[in-house]
Backbone as JSON Lines, residues from 0, in Angstrom:
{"i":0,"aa":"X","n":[21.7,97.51,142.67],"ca":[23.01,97.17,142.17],"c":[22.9,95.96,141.23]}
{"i":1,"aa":"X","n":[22.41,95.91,140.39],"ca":[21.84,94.71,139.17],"c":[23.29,94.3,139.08]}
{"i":2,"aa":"X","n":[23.39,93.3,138.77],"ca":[24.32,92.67,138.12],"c":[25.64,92.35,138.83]}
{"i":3,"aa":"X","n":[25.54,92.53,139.84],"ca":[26.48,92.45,141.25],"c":[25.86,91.27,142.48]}
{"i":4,"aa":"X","n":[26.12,90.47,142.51],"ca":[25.93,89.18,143.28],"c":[27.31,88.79,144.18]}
{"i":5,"aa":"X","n":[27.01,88.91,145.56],"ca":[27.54,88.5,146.39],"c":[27.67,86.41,146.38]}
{"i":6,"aa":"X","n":[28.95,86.22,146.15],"ca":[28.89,84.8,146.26],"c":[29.28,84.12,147.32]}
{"i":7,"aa":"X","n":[29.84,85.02,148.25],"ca":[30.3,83.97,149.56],"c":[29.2,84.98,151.02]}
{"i":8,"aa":"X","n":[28.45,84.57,151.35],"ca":[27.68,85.27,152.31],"c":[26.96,84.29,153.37]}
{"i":9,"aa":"X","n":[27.28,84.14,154.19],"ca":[27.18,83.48,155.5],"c":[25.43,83.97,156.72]}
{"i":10,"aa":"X","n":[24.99,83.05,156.99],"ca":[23.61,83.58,157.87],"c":[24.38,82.99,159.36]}
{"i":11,"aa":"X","n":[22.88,82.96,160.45],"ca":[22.94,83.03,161.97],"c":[23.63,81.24,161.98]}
{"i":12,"aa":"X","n":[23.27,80.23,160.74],"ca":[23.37,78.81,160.43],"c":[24.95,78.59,160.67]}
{"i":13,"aa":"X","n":[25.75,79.26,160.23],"ca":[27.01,79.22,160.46],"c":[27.23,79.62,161.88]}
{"i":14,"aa":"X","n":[28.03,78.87,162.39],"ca":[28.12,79.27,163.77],"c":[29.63,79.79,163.94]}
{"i":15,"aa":"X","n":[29.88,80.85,164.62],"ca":[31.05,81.89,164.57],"c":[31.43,82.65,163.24]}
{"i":16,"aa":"X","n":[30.53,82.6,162.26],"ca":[30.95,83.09,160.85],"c":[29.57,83.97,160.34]}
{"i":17,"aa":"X","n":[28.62,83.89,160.62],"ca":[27.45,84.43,160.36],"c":[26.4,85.0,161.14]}
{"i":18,"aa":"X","n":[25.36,86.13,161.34],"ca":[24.72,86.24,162.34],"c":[23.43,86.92,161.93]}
{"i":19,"aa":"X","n":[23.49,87.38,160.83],"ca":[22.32,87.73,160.11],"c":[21.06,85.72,159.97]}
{"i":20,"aa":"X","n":[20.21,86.65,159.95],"ca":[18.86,85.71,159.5],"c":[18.88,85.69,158.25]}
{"i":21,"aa":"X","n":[18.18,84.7,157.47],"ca":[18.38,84.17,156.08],"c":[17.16,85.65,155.38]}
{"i":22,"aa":"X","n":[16.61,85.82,156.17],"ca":[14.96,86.65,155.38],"c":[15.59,87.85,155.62]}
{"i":23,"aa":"X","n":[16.65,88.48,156.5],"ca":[17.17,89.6,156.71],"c":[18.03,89.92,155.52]}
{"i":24,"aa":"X","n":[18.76,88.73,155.35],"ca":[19.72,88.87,154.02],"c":[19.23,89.4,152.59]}
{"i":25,"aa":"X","n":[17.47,88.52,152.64],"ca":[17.07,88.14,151.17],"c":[16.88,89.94,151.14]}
{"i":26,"aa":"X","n":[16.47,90.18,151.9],"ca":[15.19,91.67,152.6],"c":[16.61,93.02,152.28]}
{"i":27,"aa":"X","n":[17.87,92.54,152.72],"ca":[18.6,94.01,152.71],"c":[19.38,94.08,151.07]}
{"i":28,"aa":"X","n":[19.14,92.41,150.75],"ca":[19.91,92.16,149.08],"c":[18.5,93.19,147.8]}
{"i":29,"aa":"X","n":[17.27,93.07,148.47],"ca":[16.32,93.42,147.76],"c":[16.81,95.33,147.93]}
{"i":30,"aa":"X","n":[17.04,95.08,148.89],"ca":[16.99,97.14,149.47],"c":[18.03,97.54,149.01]}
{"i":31,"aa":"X","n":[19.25,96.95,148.63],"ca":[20.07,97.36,147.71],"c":[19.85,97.17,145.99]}
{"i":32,"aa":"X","n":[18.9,96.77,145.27],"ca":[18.28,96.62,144.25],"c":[19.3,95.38,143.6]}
{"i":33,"aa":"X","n":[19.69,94.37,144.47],"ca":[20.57,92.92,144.13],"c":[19.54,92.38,143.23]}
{"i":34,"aa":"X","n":[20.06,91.96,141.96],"ca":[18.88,91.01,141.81],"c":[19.32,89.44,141.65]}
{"i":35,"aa":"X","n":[20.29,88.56,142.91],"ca":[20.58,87.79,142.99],"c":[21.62,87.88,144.63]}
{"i":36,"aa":"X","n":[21.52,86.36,145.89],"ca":[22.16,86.43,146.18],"c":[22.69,85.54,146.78]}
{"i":37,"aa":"X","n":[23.66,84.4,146.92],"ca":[24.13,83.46,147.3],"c":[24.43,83.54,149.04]}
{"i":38,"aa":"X","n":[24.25,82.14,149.2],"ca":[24.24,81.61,150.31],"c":[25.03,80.44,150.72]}
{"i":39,"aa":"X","n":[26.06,80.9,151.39],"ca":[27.34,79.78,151.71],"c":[27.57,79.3,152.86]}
{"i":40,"aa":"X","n":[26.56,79.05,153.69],"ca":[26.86,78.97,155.17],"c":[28.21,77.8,155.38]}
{"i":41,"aa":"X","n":[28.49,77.87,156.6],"ca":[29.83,76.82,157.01],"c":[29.03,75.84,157.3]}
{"i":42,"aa":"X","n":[29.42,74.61,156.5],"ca":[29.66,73.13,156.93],"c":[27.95,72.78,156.98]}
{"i":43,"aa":"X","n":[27.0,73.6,156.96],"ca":[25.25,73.21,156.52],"c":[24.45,73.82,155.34]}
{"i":44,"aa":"X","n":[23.12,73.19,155.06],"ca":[22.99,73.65,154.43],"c":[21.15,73.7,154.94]}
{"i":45,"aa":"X","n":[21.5,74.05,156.37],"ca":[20.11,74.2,157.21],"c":[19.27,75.43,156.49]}
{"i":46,"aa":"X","n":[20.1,76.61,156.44],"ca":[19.28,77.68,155.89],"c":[18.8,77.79,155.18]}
{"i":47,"aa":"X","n":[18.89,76.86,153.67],"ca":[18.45,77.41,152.43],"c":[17.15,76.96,152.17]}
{"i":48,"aa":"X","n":[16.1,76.64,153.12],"ca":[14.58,76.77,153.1],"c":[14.19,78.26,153.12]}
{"i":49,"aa":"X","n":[14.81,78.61,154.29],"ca":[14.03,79.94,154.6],"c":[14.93,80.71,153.71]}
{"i":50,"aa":"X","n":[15.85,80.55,153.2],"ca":[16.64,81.86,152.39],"c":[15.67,81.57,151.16]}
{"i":51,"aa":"X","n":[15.68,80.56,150.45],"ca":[15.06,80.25,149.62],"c":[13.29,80.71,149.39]}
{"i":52,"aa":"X","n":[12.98,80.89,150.44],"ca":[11.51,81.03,150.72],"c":[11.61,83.1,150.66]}
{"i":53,"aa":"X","n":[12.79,83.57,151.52],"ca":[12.38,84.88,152.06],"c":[13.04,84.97,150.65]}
{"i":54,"aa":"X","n":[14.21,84.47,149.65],"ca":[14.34,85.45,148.51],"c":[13.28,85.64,147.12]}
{"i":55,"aa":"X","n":[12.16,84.21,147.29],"ca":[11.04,84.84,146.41],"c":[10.21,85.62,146.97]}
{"i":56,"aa":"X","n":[10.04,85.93,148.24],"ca":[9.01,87.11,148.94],"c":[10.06,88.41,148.04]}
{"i":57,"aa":"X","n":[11.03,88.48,148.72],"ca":[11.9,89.99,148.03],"c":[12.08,90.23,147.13]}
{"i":58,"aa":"X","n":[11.91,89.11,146.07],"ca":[12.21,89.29,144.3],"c":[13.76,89.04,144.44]}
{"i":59,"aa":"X","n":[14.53,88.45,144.74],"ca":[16.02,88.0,144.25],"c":[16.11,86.68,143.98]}
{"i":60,"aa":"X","n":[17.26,86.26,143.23],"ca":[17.17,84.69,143.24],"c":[18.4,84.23,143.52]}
{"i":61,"aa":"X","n":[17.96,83.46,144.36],"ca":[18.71,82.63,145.53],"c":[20.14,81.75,144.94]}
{"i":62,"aa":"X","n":[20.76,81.97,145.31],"ca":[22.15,80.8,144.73],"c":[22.85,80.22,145.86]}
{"i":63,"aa":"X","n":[22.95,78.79,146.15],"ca":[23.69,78.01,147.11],"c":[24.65,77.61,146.99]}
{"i":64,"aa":"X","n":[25.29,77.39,148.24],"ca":[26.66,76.63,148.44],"c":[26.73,76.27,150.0]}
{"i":65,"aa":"X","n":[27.85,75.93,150.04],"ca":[28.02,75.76,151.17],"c":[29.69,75.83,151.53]}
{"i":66,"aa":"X","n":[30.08,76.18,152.45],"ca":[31.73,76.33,152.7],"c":[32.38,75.04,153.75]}
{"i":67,"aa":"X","n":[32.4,74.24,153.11],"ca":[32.88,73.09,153.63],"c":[34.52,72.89,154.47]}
{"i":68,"aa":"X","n":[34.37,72.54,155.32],"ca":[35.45,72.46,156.29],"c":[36.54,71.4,156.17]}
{"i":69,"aa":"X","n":[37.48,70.93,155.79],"ca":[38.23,69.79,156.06],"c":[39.53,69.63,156.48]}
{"i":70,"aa":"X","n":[39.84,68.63,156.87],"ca":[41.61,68.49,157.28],"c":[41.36,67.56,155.79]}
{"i":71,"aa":"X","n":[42.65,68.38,155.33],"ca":[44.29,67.69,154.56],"c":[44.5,66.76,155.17]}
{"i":72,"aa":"X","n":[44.87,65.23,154.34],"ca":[45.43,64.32,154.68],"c":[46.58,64.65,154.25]}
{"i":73,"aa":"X","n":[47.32,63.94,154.97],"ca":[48.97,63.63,154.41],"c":[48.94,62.3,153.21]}
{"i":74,"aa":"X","n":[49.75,62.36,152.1],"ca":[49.83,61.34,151.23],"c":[50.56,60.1,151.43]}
{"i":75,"aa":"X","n":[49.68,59.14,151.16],"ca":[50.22,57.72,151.69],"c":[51.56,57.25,151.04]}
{"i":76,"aa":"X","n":[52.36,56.42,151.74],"ca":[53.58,55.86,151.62],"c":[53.3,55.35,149.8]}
């Protein structure tokens, strides 16, 4: 699927949001013929060694982020 890149995709690093392994991801993005695929885990950015590592074994290239969590403040007086 060339030219089609998943940008919000979550691994096992996210906890309640992800459950795939980072090398599983790189490995099923390759088996669909991806040739790119981002990595957004919640609130870390623990995974992107091994995503980074398993997406040059598979031939894709890796794109990061991360999905950051926050409370809204209320605006001061």
């Amino acid at each position: 699927m060339p030219g089609f890149t998943h940008l919000h995709t979550a691994s096992g690093y996210s906890l309640r949001y992800g459950a795939s392994h980072p090398e599983r991801l790189a490995e099923r993005a390759a088996e669909r013929g991806m040739d790119a695929l981002a990595l957004t885990d919640r609130d870390t950015l623990a995974g992107t060694i091994r995503f980074a590592k398993a997406c040059a074994k598979a031939g894709v290239r890796p794109l990061f982020g991360v999905d950051l969590a926050y409370e809204a403040t209320a605006p001061g007086p």
